[in-house]
Steps between C-alpha positions, in 0.01 A plus 500: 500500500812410328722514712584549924769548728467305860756656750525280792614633812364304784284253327791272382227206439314410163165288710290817608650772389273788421734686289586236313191322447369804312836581334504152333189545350685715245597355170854571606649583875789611648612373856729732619689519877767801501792483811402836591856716590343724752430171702768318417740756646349510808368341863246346330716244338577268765671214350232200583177689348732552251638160424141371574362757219714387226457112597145582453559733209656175321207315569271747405728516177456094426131535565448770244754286227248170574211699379710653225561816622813609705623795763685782309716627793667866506683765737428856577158679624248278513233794300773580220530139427160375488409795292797498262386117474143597366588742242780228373254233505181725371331381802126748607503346872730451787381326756634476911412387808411760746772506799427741811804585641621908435754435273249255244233756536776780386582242221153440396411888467801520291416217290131617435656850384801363264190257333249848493770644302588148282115486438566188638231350725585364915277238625545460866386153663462362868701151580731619777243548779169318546293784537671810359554793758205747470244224351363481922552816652295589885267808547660808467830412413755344238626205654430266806743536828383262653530107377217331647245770310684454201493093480089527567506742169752310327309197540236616296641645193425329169781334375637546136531234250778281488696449211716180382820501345500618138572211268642630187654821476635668177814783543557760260761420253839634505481629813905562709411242774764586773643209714461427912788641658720250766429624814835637570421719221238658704644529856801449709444285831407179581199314539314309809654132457156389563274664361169441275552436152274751221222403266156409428583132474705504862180722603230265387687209647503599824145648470348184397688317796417764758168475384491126506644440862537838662209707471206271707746502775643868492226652773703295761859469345567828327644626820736180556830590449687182493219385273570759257086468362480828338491484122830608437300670208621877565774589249261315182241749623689783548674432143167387364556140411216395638180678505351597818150531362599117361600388863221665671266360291625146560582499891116583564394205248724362860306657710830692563402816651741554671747508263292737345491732722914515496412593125283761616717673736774511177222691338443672832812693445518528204186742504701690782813551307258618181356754725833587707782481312720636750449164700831323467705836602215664726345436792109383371372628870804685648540463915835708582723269550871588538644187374801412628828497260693177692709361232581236731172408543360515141839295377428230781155461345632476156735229612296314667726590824225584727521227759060412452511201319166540270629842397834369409441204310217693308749740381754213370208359353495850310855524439527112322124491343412843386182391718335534810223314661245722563429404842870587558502843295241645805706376711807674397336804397429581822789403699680786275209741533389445826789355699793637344305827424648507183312680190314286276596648219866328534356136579303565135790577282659230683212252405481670154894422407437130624173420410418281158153584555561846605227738346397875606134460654564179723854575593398882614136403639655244717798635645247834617226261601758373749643759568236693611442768227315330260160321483476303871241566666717404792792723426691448840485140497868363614537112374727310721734315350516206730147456565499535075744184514334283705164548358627454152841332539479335846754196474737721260506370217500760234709696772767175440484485133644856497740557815723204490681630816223432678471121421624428800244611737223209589145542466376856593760641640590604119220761590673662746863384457644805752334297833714169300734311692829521287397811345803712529629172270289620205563756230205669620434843637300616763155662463575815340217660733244407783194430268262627819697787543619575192077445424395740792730820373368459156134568645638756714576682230177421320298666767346197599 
């Protein structure tokens, strides 16, 4: 083949990249990323996946120059552009990385009809799961509901090929290339001050490190706040600047399984959501609640006002790195579920406008697995979040590093800074509820 179009949409990496890989073995190819308007002018564009998606869009951009190619960048609907690209460019093939969310799936059934009527061949690859959804599915049924199942099945699947960065790419010739907007172009609103910087170079870095020092000892520090062990790895894969096959592949040369089997519960949802794709709006097993509407409540969460420690200095940690341990997400998942008895549904869009590594699947599957509606098998299970704090946190330190007005409590009593001497001194509120109580009611109303 002459010529073919790439479209990158999630896959912003050139070192395993399906699409790509078979794209560039064209005499000519087109990389192409369009802004897409419909997105753009919505929720979805929450100013740090955005700023992170054009750092790594520029490095995506320099990648493709180094090996002679280069991103041609434009604006509009994502199917118009990538078709009005081919016939300009005379290419016979577009190729795309599948995605699994609703929206992608409508976006993909509109691409494969606009390149029916071109004449133009689609050519859809795997790269942003492990295991695509449907490639394991259990007796009688279209996707696994439960996890532990699924991760037996998933274990077994024969793995695709890898694929290395292309080396030397050709573009058509007099092609319009369209430039990367600023990012005030593309939204109004600031960003997390601290937040994780885009890219398959940034990605790989902190892959090779994590899986230098952090992966042998993640079975026993993963959960360590203070420590902060986790890979810190979420927004490259949820952007696709680093591979997850890649990084699978390499934390079991570790003997890193369980690492692994973090990478398998991302896959885990993923084959939900491809299945349900009411999950981030509907309830995946609904139980009646009657969630209550407390603005005070859900604001005092947001803030970080809540008077429990953990849950408080998890949701500055939010608020200043467009991250959250993951240890600490539970944890503050179900304080608002379960404690405050406030719908899921609002903690999620609140993740989802804060989150870097915010993405459909995890961000959904989680918030209902803790919530009780979604995959637990365990559904009523209350975390407490003291008992969470001094398991995982128990001389305060990562509770310190984000509540400053807490500094001056000694020792443990930052755990439970209410029964504090001097704590009427501190700009500090009392526990917005009675965690037992507040813990009892919600099962109440569960029936159980």
């Amino acid at each position: 083949m002459k010529t073919a179009v790439v479209l990158f949409n999630r896959d912003l990496r050139l070192r395993d990249n399906p699409a790509l890989a078979a794209a560039a073995k064209a005499e000519r190819t087109a990389p192409l990323f369009v802004f897409d308007e419909a997105l753009l002018g919505s929720r979805f564009a929450a100013p740090n996946r955005v700023a992170f998606m054009l750092e790594s869009l520029h490095d995506l951009d320099e990648g493709l120059r180094k090996a002679g190619g280069r991103l041609f960048v434009r604006r509009g609907d994502p199917v118009r552009e990538a078709v009005a690209l081919a016939r300009e460019c005379g290419a016979g093939a577009i190729h795309v990385s599948a995605d699994w969310s609703a929206y992608a799936r409508r976006r993909e059934r509109r691409l494969a009809a606009a390149c029916r009527e071109e004449r133009v061949e689609l050519v859809v690859h795997p790269g942003v799961t492990i295991v695509p959804p449907g490639a394991v599915t259990p007796t009688g049924g279209d996707h696994f509901r439960v996890f532990t199942p699924y991760h037996r099945a998933w274990s077994e699947v024969p793995l695709r090929q890898g694929h290395g960065a292309p080396r030397k790419l050709r573009i058509p010739s007099r092609l319009r290339a369209g430039r990367l907007p600023a990012l005030g172009q593309l939204i109004a609103g600031s960003t997390s001050p601290e937040r994780a910087r885009g890219g398959e170079v940034e990605g790989r870095k902190r892959m090779r490190a994590f899986l230098r020092d952090g992966v042998g000892a993640y079975p026993d520090r993963h959960d360590d706040l203070a420590g902060d062990a986790t890979s810190r790895l979420s927004a490259h894969l949820r952007f696709g600047c680093v591979s997850p096959l890649e990084l699978m592949l390499a934390a079991r040369e570790r003997h890193g399984e369980a690492f692994v089997r973090q990478l398998c519960w991302r896959d885990f949802h993923h084959q939900v959501l491809a299945a349900t794709p009411s999950l981030p709006h509907r309830d995946y097993r609904p139980r009646r609640d009657r969630w209550s509407r407390s603005k005070r409540a859900f604001e005092a969460w947001q803030e970080g006002r809540t008077g429990y420690p953990l849950v408080d200095a998890a949701m500055r940690q939010l608020d200043r790195e467009g991250f959250m341990h993951n240890r600490a997400r539970m944890t503050v998942a179900s304080f608002l579920s379960k404690d405050l008895y406030v719908d899921w549904r609002q903690g999620a869009w609140h993740f989802w406008d804060l989150l870097s590594d915010g993405e459909i699947a995890n961000n959904a599957g989680n918030w209902q697995w803790v919530a009780g509606t979604g995959n637990d098998t365990r559904p009523n299970r209350v975390l407490n979040p003291i008992r969470q704090a001094e398991r995982f946190d128990p001389d305060g330190t990562y509770v310190r590093r984000y509540l400053p007005e807490l500094e001056p409590l000694r020792g443990k009593e930052i755990l439970r800074p209410w029964l504090a001497e001097g704590f009427a001194k501190l700009d500090y509120p009392q526990p917005i509820v009675d965690h037992d109580e507040a813990a009892a009611e919600f099962r109440a109303r569960r029936g159980v």
